[in-house]
C-alpha positions in Angstrom: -77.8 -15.2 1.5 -75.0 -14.1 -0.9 -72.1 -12.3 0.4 -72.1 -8.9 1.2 -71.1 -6.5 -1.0 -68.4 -4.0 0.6 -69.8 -0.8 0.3 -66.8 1.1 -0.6 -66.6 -1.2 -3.8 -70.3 -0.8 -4.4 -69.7 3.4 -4.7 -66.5 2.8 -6.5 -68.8 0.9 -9.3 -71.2 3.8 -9.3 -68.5 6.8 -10.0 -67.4 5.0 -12.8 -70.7 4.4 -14.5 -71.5 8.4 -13.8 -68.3 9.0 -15.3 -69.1 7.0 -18.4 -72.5 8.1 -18.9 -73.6 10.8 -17.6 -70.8 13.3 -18.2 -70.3 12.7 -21.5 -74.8 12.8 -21.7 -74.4 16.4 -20.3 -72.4 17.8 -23.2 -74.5 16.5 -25.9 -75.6 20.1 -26.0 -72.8 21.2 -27.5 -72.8 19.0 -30.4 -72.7 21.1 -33.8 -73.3 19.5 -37.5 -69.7 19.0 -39.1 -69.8 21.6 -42.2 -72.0 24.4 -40.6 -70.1 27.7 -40.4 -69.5 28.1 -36.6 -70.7 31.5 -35.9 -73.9 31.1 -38.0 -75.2 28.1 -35.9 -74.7 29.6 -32.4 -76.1 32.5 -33.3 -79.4 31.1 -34.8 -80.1 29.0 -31.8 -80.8 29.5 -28.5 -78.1 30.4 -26.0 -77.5 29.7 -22.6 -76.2 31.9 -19.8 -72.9 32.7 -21.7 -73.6 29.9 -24.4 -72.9 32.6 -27.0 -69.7 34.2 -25.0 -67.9 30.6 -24.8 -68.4 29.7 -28.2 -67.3 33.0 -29.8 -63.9 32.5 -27.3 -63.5 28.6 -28.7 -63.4 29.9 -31.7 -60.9 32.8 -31.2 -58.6 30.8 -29.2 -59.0 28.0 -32.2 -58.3 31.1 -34.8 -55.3 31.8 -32.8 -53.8 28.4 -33.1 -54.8 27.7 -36.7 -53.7 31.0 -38.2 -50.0 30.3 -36.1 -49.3 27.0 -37.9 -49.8 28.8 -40.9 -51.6 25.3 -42.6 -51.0 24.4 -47.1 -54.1 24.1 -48.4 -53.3 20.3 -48.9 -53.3 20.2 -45.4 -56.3 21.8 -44.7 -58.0 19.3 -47.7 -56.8 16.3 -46.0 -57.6 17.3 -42.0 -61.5 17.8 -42.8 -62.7 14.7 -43.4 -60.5 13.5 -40.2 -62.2 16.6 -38.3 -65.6 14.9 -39.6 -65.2 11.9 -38.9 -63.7 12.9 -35.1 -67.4 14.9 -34.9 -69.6 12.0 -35.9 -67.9 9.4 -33.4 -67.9 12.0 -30.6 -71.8 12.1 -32.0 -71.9 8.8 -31.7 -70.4 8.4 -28.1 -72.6 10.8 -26.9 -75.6 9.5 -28.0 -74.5 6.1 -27.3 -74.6 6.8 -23.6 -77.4 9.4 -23.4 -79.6 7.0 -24.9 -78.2 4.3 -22.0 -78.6 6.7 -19.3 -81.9 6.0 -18.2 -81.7 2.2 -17.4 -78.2 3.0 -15.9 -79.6 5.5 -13.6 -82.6 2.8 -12.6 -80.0 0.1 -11.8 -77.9 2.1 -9.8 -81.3 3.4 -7.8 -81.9 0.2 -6.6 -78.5 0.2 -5.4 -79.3 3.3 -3.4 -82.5 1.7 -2.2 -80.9 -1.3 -0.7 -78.1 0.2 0.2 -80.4 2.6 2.1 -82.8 -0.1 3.9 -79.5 -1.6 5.3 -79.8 -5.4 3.3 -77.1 -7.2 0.8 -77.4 -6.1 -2.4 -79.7 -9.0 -3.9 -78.3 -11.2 -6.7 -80.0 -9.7 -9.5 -79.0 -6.3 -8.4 -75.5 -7.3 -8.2 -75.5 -8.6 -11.2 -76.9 -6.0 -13.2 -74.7 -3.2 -11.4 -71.5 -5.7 -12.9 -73.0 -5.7 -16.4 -73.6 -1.9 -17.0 -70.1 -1.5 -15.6 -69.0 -3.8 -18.3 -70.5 -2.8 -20.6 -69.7 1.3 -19.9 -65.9 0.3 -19.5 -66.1 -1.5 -23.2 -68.2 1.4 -24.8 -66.0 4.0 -23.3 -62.4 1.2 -24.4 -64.0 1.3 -28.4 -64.6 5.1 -28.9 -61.4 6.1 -27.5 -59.7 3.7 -30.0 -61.3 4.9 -32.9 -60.9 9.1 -31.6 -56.9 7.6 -30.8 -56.3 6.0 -34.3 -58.1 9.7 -35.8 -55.9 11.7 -33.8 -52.7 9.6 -35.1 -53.8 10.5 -39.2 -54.6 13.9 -38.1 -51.0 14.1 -36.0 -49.0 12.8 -39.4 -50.5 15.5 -41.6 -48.7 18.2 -39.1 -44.8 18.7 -40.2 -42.5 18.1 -36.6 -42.1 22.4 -36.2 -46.1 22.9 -36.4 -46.5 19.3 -33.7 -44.5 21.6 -31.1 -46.6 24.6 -31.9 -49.7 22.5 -31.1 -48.0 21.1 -28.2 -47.4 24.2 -26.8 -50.2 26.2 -27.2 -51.9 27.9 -24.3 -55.3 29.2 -25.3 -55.2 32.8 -25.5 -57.5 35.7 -27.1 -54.6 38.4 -27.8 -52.4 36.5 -30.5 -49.1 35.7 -28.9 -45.9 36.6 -30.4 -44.7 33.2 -30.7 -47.5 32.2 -32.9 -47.9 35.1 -35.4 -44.1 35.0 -36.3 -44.2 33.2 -39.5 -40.0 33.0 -39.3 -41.1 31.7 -35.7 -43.1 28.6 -36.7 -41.0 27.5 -39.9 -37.9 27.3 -37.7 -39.3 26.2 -34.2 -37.9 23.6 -32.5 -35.5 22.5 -35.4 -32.1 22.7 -35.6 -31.7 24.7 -38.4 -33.1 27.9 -35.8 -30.9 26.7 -33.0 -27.6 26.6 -35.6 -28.6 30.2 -36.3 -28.8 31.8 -32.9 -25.3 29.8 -32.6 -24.0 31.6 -36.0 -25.4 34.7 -35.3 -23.8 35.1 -31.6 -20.3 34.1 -33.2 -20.6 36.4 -36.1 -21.8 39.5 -34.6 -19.0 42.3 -33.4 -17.6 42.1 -29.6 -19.0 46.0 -28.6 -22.4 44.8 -30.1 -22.6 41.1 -28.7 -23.6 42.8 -24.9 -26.5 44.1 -26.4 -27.6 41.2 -28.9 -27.0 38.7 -25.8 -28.8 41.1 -23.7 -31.9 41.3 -26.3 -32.3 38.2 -27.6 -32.5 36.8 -23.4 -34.8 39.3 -22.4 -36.9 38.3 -25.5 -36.6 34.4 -24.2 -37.1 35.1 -21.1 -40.5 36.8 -21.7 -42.2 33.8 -23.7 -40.7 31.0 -21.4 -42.4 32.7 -18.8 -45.6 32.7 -20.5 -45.4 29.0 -20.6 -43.3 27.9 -18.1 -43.5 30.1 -15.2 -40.8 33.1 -13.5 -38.2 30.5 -12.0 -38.0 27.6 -15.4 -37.5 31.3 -17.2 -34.7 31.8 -14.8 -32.8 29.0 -15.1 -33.3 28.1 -19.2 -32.2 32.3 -19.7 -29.0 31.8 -17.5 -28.3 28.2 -19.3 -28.7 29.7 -22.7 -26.4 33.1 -21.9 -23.6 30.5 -20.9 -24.4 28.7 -24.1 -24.3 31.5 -26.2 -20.7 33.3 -24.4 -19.1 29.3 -25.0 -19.8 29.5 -28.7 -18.1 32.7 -29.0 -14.7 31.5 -27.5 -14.2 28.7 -29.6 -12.6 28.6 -32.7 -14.4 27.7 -36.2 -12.9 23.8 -35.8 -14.2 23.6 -32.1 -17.1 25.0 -32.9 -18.0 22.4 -35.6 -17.1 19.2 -33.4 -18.9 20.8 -30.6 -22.0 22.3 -32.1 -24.3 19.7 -31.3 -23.4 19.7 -27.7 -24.2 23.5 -27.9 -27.6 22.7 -29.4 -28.5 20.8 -26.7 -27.7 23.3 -24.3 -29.9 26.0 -25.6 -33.2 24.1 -24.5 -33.2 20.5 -23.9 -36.4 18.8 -25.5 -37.2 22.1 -27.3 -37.4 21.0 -30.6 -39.5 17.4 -30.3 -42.4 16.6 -28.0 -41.4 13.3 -26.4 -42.0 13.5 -22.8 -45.3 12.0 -21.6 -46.3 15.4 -20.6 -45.7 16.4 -24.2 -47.4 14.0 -25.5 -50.5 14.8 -23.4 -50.7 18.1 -23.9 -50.2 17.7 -27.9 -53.1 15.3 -27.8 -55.3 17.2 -26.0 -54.5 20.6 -27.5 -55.0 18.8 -31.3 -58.1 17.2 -30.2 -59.6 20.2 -28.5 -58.4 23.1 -31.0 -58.2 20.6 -34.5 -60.3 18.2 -34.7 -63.2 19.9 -32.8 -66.4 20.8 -34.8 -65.8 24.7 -34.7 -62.2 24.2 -35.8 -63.9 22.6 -39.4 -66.4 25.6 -39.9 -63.0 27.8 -39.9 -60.4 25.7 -41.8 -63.1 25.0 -44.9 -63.9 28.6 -44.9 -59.5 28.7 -45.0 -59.7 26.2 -47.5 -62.6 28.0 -49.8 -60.9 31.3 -49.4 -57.1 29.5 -50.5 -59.4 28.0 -53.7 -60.5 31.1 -54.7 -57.2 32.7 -54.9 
């Protein structure tokens, strides 16, 4: 008799073959032909409960994105066929596992069964239940490398300001402020911006700096908060005031030697996206909002539209 197979390890195997398979089976749904204006396919077919609501919100909150990184036509010309070629391996995936689905749900029924009737899991059982695991692991390993090495030509088309803007979207259906502000997204997150807010706090009159410093916080304060939360607000507001009143007190000589150090203080990390947090949420955001099916029915309209002009 072979060994016993520890249960725990036995349901361990079977979560990860469900999360291989069968999750990514139930989206197939959702799959759209790259090229096919958005709209027009979800309207012509049939719609689930709310089918028709979520995909007209993708496609704002995409729209919201998109029209904030304020995309060259070059651009747009060279993310489609990376935003096509994202589609047909997601296709791909998809259909990869749907079409394994079927023998992966039988082997992990006899698993249940025996399981069930109290005996070892036989050899052949065992065995199986190993292989689809495998073989789900290495499926899974290969179509995150090519969607990975997609993601990194889509990433390098993006200038460094519009990579932060990506990075630091929150989907939304009301346009945000920070996003619409064309000044905004040419100078966010570069140093050129922060130099500015330094200049412009030196330059400006002592009985109008209260009201400038008062402003220009209550402005900050109000879109960290959006993104970061009531207390981060707090303290990055209070840190940037202090930055702000030091800048003032030095002379143009001080200033100079100490203007990177002032830089800094006005929002540490603001201008890359280098934590692994970052990183994350630049991926995700790019592969969810850029390189998603919907997001190439609107840029080619973008791109017909900037043709015709």
């Amino acid at each position: 008799m072979m060994k016993k197979a520890p249960f725990f390890l036995v349901l361990v195997l079977c979560v990860i073959i469900i999360t291989c398979c069968i999750t990514i089976a139930d989206n197939e749904k959702k799959t759209h032909a790259p090229g096919i204006s958005p709209s027009s396919e979800d309207r012509g077919a049939p719609q689930g409960p709310g089918g028709e609501f979520h995909a007209v919100m993708q496609e704002i909150q995409i729209l919201n994105l998109v029209n904030g990184l304020y995309l060259k036509e070059e651009q747009i010309t060279r993310l489609l066929p990376l935003i096509k070629e994202y589609s047909c391996v997601s296709l791909e995936e998809r259909t990869h596992f749907s079409n394994n689905e079927q023998e992966h749900i039988g082997v992990m029924k006899k698993v249940r069964d025996e399981l069930m009737a109290g005996e070892d899991l036989t050899a052949a059982t065992a065995r199986s239940l190993g292989q689809i695991e495998r073989s789900a692991q290495e499926a899974r390993y290969s179509f995150v490398q090519r969607k990975e090495e997609l993601a990194g030509k889509a990433l390098a088309i993006l200038t460094e300001n519009q990579k932060v803007l990506v990075g630091q979207y929150r989907p939304c259906i009301a346009p945000q402020r920070s996003t619409t502000n064309p000044e905004r997204i040419g100078q966010s997150g570069s140093g050129e911006f922060l130099e500015k807010v330094l200049n412009d706090a030196r330059s400006i009159p002592e009985e109008e700096y209260p009201r400038f410093r008062e402003h220009f916080l209550a402005e900050t304060k109000r879109m960290i908060i959006l993104h970061e939360g009531e207390e981060k607000a707090g303290e990055e507001t209070q840190k940037l005031g202090e930055t702000l009143d030091r800048a003032r007190k030095l002379n143009d000589k001080e200033f100079e030697l100490k203007k990177p150090e002032l830089m800094a203080g006005i929002g540490p990390g603001k201008g890359t996206v280098t934590s692994s947090d970052g990183e994350k949420a630049l991926r995700e955001n790019l592969e969810h909002f850029i390189l998603s099916e919907r997001a190439y029915g609107i840029l080619k309209i973008r791109a017909q539209g900037a043709a015709r002009h």
